[in-house]
C-alpha positions as CSV (number, residue, x, y, z in Angstrom):
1,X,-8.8,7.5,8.0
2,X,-6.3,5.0,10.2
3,X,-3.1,6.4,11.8
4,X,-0.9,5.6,8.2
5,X,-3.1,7.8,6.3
6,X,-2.9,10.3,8.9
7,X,0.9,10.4,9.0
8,X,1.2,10.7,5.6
9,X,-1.1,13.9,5.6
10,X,1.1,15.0,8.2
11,X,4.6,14.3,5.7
12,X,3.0,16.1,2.7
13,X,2.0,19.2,5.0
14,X,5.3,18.8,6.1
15,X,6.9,19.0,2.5
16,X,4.8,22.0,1.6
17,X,5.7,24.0,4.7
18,X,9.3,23.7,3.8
19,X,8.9,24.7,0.3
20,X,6.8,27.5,1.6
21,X,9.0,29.0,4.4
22,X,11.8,28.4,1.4
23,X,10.0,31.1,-0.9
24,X,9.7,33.5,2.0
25,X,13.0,33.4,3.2
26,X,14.6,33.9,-0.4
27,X,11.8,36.8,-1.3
28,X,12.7,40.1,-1.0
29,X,11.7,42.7,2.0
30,X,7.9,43.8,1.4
31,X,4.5,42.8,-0.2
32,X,2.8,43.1,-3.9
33,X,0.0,45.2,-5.2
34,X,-1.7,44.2,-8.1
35,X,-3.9,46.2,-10.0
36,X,-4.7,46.8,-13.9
37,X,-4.9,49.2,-16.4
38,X,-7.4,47.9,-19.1
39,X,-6.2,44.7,-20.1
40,X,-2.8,44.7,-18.5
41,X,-1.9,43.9,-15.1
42,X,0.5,46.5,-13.4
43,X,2.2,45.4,-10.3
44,X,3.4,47.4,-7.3
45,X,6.6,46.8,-4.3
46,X,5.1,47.9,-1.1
47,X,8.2,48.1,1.1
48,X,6.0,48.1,4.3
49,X,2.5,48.5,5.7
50,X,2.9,52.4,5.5
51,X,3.9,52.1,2.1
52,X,0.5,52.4,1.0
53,X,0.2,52.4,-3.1
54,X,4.4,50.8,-3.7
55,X,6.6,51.4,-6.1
56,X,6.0,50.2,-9.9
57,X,7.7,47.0,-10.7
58,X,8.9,47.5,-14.5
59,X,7.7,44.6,-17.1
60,X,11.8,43.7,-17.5
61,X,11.5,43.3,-13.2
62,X,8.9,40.5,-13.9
63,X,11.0,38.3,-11.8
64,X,10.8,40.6,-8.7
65,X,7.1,40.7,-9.3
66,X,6.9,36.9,-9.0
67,X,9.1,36.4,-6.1
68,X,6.6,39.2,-4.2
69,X,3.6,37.2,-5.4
70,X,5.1,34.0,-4.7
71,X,5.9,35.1,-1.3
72,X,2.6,36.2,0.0
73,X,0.9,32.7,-1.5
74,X,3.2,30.9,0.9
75,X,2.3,33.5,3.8
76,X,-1.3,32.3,3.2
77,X,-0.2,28.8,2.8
78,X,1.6,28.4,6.2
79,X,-0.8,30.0,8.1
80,X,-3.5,27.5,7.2
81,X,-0.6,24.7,7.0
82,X,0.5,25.3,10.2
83,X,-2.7,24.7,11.8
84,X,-3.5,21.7,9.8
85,X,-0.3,19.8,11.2
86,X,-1.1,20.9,15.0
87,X,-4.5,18.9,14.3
88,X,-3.3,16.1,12.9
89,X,-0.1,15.9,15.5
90,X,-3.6,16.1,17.7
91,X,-5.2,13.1,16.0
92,X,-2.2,11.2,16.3
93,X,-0.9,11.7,19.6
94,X,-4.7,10.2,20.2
95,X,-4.5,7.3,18.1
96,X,-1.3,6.4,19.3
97,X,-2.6,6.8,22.9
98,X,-5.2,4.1,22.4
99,X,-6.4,2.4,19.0
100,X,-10.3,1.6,19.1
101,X,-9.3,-2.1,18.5
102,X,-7.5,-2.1,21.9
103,X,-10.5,-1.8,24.3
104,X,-11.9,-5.3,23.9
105,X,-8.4,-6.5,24.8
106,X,-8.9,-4.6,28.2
107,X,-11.8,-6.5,29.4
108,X,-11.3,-9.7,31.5
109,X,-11.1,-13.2,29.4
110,X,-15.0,-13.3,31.1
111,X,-16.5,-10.3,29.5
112,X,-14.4,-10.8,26.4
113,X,-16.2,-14.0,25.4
114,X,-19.1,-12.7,25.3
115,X,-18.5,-9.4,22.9
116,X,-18.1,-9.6,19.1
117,X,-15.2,-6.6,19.0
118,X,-16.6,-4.2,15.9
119,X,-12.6,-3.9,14.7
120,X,-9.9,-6.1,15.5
121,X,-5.7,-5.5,16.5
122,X,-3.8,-7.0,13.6
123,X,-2.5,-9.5,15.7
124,X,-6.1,-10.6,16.2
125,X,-6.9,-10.7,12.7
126,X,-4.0,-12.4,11.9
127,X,-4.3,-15.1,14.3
128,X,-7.9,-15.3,12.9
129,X,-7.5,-15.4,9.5
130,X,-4.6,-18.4,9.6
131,X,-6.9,-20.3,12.3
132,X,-10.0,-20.2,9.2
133,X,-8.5,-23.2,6.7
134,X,-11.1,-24.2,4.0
135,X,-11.3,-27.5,3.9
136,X,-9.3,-28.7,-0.4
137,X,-11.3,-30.4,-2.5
138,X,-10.6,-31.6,-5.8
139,X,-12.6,-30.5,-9.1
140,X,-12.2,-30.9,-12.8
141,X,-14.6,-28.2,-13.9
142,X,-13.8,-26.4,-17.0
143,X,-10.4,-29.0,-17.5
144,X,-8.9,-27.4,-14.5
145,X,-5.5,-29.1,-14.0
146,X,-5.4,-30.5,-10.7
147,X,-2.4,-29.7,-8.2
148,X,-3.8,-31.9,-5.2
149,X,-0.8,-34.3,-5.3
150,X,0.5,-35.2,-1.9
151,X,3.4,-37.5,-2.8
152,X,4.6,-34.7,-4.5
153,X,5.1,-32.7,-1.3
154,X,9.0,-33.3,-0.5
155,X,10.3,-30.1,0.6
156,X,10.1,-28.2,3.9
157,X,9.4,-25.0,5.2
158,X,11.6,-22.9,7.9
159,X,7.7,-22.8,9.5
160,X,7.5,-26.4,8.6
161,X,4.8,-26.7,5.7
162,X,6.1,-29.8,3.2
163,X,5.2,-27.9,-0.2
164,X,6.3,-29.1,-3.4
165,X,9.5,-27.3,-4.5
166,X,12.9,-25.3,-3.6
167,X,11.7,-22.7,-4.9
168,X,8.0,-22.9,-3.2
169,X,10.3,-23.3,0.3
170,X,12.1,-19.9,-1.0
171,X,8.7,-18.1,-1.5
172,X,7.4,-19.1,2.1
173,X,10.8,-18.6,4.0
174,X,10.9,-14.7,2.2
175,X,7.7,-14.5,3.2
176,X,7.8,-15.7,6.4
177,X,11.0,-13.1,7.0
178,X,8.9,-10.0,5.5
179,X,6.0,-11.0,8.8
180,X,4.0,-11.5,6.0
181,X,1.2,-13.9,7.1
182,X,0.5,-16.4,4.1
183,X,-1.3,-20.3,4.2
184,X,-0.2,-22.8,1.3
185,X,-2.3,-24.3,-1.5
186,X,-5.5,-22.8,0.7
187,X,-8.4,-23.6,-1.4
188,X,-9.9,-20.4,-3.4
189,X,-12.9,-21.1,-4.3
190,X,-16.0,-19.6,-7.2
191,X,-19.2,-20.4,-8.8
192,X,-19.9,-21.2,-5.0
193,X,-18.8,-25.5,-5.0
194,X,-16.0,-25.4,-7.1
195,X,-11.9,-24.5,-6.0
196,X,-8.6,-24.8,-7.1
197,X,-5.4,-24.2,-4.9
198,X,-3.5,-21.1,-5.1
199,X,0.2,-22.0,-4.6
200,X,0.4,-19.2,-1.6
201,X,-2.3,-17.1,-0.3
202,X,-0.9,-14.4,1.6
203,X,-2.6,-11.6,3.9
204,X,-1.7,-7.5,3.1
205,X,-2.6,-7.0,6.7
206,X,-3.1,-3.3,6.2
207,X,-5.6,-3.2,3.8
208,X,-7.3,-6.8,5.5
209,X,-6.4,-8.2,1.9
210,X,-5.6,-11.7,0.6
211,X,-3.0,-11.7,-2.2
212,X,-1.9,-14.5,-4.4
213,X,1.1,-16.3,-5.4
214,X,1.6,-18.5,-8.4
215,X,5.0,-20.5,-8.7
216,X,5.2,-21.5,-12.3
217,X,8.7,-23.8,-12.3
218,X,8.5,-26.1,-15.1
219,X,7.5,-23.5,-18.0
220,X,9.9,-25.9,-19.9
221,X,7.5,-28.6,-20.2
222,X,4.4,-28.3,-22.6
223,X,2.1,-29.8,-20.6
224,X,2.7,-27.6,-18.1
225,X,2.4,-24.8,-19.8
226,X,-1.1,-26.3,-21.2
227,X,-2.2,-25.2,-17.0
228,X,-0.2,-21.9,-17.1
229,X,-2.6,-20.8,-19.6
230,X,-5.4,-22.3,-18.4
231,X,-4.6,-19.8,-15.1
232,X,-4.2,-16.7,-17.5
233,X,-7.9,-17.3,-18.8
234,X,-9.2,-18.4,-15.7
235,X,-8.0,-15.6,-13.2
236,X,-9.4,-12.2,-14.8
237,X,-13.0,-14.3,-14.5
238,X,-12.8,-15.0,-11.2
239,X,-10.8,-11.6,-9.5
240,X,-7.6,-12.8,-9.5
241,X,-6.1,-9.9,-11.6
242,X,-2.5,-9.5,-12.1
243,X,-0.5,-6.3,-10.3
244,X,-3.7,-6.0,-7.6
245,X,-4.0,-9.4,-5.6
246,X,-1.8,-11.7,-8.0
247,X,2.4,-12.0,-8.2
248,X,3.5,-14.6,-10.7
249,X,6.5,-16.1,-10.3
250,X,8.6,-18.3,-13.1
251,X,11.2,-20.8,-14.0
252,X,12.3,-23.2,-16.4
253,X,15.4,-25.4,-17.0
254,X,17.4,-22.0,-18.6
255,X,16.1,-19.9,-16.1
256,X,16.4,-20.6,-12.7
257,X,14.5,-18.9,-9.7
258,X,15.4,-16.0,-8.5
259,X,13.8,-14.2,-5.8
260,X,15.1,-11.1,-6.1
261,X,13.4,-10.4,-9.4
262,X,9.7,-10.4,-7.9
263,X,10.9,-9.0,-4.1
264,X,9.6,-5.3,-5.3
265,X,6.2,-6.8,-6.0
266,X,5.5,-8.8,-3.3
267,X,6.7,-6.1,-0.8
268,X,4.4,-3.6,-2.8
269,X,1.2,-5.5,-2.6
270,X,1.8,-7.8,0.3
271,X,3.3,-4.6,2.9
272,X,2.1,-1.1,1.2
């Protein structure tokens, strides 16, 4: 469990503690007795400790009787709530104090060349992960439509990548504004040798996973559309499944590009 799932444990404790101390504040004075009498439950108001058998609740007081037995769950609940949050305030406080992925950094440049860290900082693994480029290649397998076009690179990034469209340069600037690390047309490649190029490939850094973004801008043109389904078979056979590491994005001559429509996704499965 890292220091995010931790602090949400913590905010749902949290939640539950007010509700809780809500129900006992709005409760009336005493406790509940429950007992039966064959098959029916009869419930009693015990005013205090000394109070030792209560006062019958009537069956048209059922209300009362829930309020009592409402109360003394959330009696139980806090006391075992309350002692859950001082451990995880506990836990935090430690992680916060010094994550497990800070100790290599501690070591002199010397000694840190020669250890493999078992857990990088984030900054580490970013810096990795953009410094590992695959090297493009081009294949036809399975009439793959090929994307490889470098004259057809003409526009430029605000991190100065020339990709192939305003709407690319949108993607990559948004990204790039979010923190969220990303490479362009980065080879992705199955059945080992062969590859296509993912129009961004860009890193979730919490979970350490890659997510993909397709650009589809010229769904006006039939040919084009020939690859867009050639994509939409292709993907699901090779793990790139739409809503867990795939956002789609679309235009055509009608509909222009807008951002804003495909923000919520990206943030969800690039950031959450």
């Amino acid at each position: 469990m890292n220091i995010e799932e931790l602090e949400l444990e913590r905010d749902l404790l949290f939640r539950i503690m007010k509700r809780a101390r809500n129900d006992v504040e709005r409760a009336p004075v005493g406790t509940l007795r429950a007992t039966r009498s064959k098959d029916t439950p009869v419930y009693y108001h015990r005013k205090d400790s000394a109070d030792r058998y209560g006062t019958y609740i009537k069956a048209s007081d059922r209300k009362f009787a829930v309020s009592l037995a409402q109360k003394g769950y959330a009696l139980d609940i806090l006391s075992d709530i309350e002692a859950r949050i001082e451990l995880l305030d506990k836990l935090i406080a430690l992680y916060k104090d010094k994550k497990v992925c800070e100790i290599h950094n501690e070591y002199n440049l010397a000694r840190r060349k020669l250890i493999t860290p078992y857990i990088l900082s984030d900054e580490e693994y970013i810096k990795k992960w953009l410094e590992t480029s695959r090297k493009k290649i081009s294949t036809s397998d399975d009439n793959e439509p090929i994307s490889n076009h470098p004259e057809s690179l003409l526009f430029t990034t605000a991190n100065g990548e020339i990709v192939r469209s305003k709407s690319e340069v949108i993607i990559a600037d948004t990204l790039a504004r979010l923190g969220i690390p990303y490479k362009y047309e980065e080879p992705y490649y199955y059945k080992g040798s062969k590859c296509f190029n993912p129009d961004f490939t860009a890193l979730n850094v919490k979970r350490r996973k890659e997510i993909y973004i397709e650009h589809f801008g010229k769904m006006h043109a039939d040919n084009y559309r020939d690859g867009f389904f050639w994509k939409m078979r292709k993907f699901p056979q090779i793990g790139i499944i739409q809503g867990e590491n795939l956002v789609m994005t679309f235009e055509d001559e009608e509909h222009p590009f807008n951002i804003a429509d495909y923000l919520p996704n990206i943030k969800r499965m690039c950031l959450e």
